[in-house]
C-alpha positions in Angstrom: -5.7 2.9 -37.9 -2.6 4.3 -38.1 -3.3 7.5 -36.4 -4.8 5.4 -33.5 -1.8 3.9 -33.2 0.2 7.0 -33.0 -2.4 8.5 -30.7 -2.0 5.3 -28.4 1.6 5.7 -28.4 1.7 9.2 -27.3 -0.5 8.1 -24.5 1.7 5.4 -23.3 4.8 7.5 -24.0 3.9 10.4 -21.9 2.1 7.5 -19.0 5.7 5.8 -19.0 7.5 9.2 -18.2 5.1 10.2 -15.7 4.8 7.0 -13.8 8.1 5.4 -13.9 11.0 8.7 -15.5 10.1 11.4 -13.5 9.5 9.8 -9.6 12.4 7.9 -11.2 14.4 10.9 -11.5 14.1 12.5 -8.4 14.9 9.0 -6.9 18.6 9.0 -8.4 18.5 12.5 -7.1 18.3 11.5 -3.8 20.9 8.4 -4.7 23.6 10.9 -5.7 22.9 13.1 -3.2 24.1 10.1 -0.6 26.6 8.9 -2.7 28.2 12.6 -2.1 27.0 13.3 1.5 26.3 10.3 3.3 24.8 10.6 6.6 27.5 12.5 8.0 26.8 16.1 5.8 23.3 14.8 4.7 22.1 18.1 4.5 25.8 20.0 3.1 23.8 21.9 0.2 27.2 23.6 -0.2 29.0 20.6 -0.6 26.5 18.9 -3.2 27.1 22.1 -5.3 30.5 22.0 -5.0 30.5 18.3 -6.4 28.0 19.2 -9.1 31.0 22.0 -10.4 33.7 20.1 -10.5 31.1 17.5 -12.4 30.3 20.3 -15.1 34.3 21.2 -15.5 35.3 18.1 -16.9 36.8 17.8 -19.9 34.2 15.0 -21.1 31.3 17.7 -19.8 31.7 19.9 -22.8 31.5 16.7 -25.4 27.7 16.3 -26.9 28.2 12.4 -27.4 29.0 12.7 -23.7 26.3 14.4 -22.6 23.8 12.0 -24.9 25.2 8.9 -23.0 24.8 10.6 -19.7 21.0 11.4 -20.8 20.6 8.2 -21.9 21.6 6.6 -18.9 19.6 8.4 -16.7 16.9 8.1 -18.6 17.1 4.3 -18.3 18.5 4.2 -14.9 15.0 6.1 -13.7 12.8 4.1 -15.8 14.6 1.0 -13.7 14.0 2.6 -10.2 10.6 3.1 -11.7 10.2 -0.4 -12.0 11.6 -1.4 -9.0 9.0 0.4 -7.0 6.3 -1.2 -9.2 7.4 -4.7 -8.1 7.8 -3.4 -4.7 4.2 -2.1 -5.1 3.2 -5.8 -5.5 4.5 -6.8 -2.6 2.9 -4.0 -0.9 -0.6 -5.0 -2.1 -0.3 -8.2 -1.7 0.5 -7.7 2.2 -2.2 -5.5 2.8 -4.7 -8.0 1.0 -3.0 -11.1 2.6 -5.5 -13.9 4.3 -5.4 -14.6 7.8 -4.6 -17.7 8.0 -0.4 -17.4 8.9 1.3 -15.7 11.3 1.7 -13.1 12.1 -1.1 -12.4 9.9 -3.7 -15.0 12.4 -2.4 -12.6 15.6 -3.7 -9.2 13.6 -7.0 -10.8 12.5 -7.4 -11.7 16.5 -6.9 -8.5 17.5 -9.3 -6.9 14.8 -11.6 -9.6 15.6 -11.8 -8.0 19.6 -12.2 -4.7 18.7 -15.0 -5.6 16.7 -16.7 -7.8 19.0 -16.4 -4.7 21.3 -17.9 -2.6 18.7 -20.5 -4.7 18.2 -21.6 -5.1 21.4 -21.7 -1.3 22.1 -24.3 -1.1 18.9 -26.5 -4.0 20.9 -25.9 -2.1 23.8 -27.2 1.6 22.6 -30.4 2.8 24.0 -31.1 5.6 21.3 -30.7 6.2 17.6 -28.0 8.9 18.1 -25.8 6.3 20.2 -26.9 3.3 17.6 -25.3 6.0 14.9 -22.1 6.0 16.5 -21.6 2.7 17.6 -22.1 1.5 14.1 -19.9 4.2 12.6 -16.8 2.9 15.1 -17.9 -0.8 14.3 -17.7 -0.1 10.2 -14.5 1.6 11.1 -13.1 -1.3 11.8 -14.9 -3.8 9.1 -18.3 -4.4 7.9 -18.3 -7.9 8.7 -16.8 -9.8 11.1 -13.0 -9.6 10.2 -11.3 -12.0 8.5 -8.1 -10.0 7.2 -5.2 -8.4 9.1 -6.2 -5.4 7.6 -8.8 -3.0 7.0 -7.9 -3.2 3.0 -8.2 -6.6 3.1 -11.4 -7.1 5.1 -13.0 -4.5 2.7 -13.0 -6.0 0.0 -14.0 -9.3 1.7 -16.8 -7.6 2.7 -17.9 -7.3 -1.0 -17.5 -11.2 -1.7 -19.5 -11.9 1.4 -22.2 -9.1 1.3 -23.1 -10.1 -2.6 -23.0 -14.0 -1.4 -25.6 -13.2 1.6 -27.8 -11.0 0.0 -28.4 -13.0 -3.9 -26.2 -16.6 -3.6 -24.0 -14.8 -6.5 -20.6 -15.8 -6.5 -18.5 -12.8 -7.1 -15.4 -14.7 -8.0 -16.8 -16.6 -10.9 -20.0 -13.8 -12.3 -17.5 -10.6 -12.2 -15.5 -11.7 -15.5 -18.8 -12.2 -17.1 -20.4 -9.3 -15.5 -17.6 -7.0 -16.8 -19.0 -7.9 -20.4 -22.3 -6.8 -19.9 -22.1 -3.6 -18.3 -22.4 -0.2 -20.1 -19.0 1.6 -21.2 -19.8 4.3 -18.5 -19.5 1.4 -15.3 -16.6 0.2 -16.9 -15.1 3.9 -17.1 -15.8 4.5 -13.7 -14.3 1.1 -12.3 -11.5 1.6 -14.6 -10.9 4.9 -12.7 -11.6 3.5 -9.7 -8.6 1.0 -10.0 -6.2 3.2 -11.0 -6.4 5.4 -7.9 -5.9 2.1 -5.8 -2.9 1.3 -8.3 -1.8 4.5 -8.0 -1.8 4.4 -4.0 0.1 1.7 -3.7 2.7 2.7 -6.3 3.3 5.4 -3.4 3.7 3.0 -1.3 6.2 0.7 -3.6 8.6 4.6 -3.8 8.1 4.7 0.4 10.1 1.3 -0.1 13.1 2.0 -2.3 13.4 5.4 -0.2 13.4 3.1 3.0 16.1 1.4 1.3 18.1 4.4 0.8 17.8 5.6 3.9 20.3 3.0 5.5 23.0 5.9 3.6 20.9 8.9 3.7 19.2 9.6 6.8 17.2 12.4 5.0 15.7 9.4 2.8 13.7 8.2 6.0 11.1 10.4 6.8 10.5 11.2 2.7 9.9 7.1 3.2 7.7 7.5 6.4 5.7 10.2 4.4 5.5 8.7 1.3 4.0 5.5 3.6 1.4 7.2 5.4 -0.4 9.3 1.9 0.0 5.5 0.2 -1.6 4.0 3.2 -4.5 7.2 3.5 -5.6 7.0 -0.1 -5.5 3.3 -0.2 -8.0 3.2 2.1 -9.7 5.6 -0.1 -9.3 4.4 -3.2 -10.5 1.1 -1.8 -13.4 2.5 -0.1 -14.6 3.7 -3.3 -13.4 0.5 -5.6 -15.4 -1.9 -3.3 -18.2 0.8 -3.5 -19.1 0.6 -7.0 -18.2 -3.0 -7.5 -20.7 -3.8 -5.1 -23.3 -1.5 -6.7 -22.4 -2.8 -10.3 -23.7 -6.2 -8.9 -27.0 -4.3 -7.6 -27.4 -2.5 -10.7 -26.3 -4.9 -13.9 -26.2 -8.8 -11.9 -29.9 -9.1 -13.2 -28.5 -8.4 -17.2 -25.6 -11.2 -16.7 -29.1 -13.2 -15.5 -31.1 -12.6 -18.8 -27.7 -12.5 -21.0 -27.0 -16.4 -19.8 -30.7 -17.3 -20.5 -32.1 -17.9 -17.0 -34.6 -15.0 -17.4 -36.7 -13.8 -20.0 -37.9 -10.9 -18.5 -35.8 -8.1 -16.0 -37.0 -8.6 -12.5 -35.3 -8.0 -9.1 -32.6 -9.9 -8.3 -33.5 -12.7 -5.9 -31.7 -15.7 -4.0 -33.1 -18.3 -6.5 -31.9 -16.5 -8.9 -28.6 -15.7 -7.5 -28.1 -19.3 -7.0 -28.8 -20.1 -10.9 -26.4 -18.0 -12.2 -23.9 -19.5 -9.4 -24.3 -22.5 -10.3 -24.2 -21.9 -14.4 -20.8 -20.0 -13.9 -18.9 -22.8 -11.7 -20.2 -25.1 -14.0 -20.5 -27.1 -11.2 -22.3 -31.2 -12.3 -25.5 -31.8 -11.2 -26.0 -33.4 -7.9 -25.8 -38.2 -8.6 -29.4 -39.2 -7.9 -29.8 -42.0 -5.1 -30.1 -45.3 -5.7 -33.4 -47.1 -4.9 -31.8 -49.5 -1.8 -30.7 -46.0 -0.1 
């Protein structure tokens, strides 16, 4: 037990410094470097170093309890911007998931729901396979189903909820908990892997914030921001694409297990509507329909 302990340690040791010191540090980088510059000689290299000397040729440089405060410091100082970007992350993913039902959020969902509509009326309007193809290729560009999201993020995943609903009466919100305990190690590996990616995407997007932030001293801070923004936004849509993928295949694969594991099946056959509906109904827990009286 021990040396799993150790082990697991030195895992989340070496996770804490690559996800929260090390973008951390080259944040404060870019902090000192507007403390020094500004906007005015943003880009005086010359001037940075000159700063840095005159840094290194104080008398405190030379002094090793010094130079362990200063270590310290930055140490903790980039583990904070680290988690500043995490929470700003949040915010991030929570935006992009948002409902529609607020503005400004009712005005995007309006104008995704057009360009839909006009997407889906070119697919009923092709006259051969090859335009079908294409018109349902810019129409899943958009979203799957009709969207209810103000963004493509959100209306993905959506599209999970309501594809499982439609095609077996399961109730992805109440069977997925359930489901997770019942699938083989490998699915969980893979989800695991899956969600880490879209974490990780949006943790590039939470960075794109804080260097947003900085850019109100640093110019230089504002396209690293704009950049940072459009790779979180790019592999978000990725790493989304792929996380609503294999959720929605675990359900196709492993819903019919969660079936036998809760007792409504003794055998493994396909997973049907009736069947959907069961195990809908057994997870809500929802109380049996009140039987009518005899005068109604």
């Amino acid at each position: 037990m021990s040396t799993f302990l150790f082990a697991l340690a030195g895992r989340a040791a070496e996770r804490w410094l690559v996800l929260l010191v090390l973008p951390g540090a080259g944040y404060l980088a870019c902090v000192a470097a507007a403390v020094v510059l500004g906007h005015s000689d943003a880009l005086d290299v010359a001037e940075l170093q000159r700063s840095v000397d005159r840094l290194a040729a104080h008398p405190g440089a030379s002094s090793a309890g010094a130079i362990l405060l200063v270590a310290a410091g930055v140490l903790a100082a980039a583990a904070l911007a680290g988690l500043c970007a995490r929470a700003a992350a949040v915010v991030v993913e929570r935006a992009w998931t948002a409902r529609g039902d607020r503005w400004p959020a009712r005005v995007l969902v309006r104008r995704r729901v057009r360009r839909w509509r006009q997407a889906d009326a070119a697919c009923e309007s092709a006259e051969t396979r090859s335009d079908l193809a294409r018109a349902l290729e810019r129409r899943d560009a958009i979203a799957l189903l009709r969207p209810r999201r103000p963004t493509w993020i959100g209306d993905r995943f959506h599209a999970v909820d309501q594809r499982v609903y439609d095609a077996y009466d399961v109730d992805l919100g109440s069977a997925w908990p359930r489901l997770w305990l019942v699938v083989p190690d490998a699915v969980r590996a893979e989800l695991v892997t899956a969600r880490e990616a879209y974490g990780a995407a949006f943790g590039l997007a939470g960075w794109a914030a804080l260097y947003l932030v900085l850019g109100a001293w640093w110019w230089p801070a504002l396209p690293a921001a704009a950049v940072l923004a459009a790779t979180a936004w790019v592999r978000g849509r990725a790493a989304t694409a792929v996380l609503a993928d294999l959720v929605e295949a675990t359900v196709d694969l492993h819903a019919t297990t969660l079936a036998q594991e809760l007792g409504l099946t003794g055998e493994r056959p396909p997973l049907t509507r009736d069947m959907g509906a069961a195990v809908t109904a057994t997870l809500r827990k929802d109380p049996p329909p009140m039987p009518l009286s005899p005068d109604r």
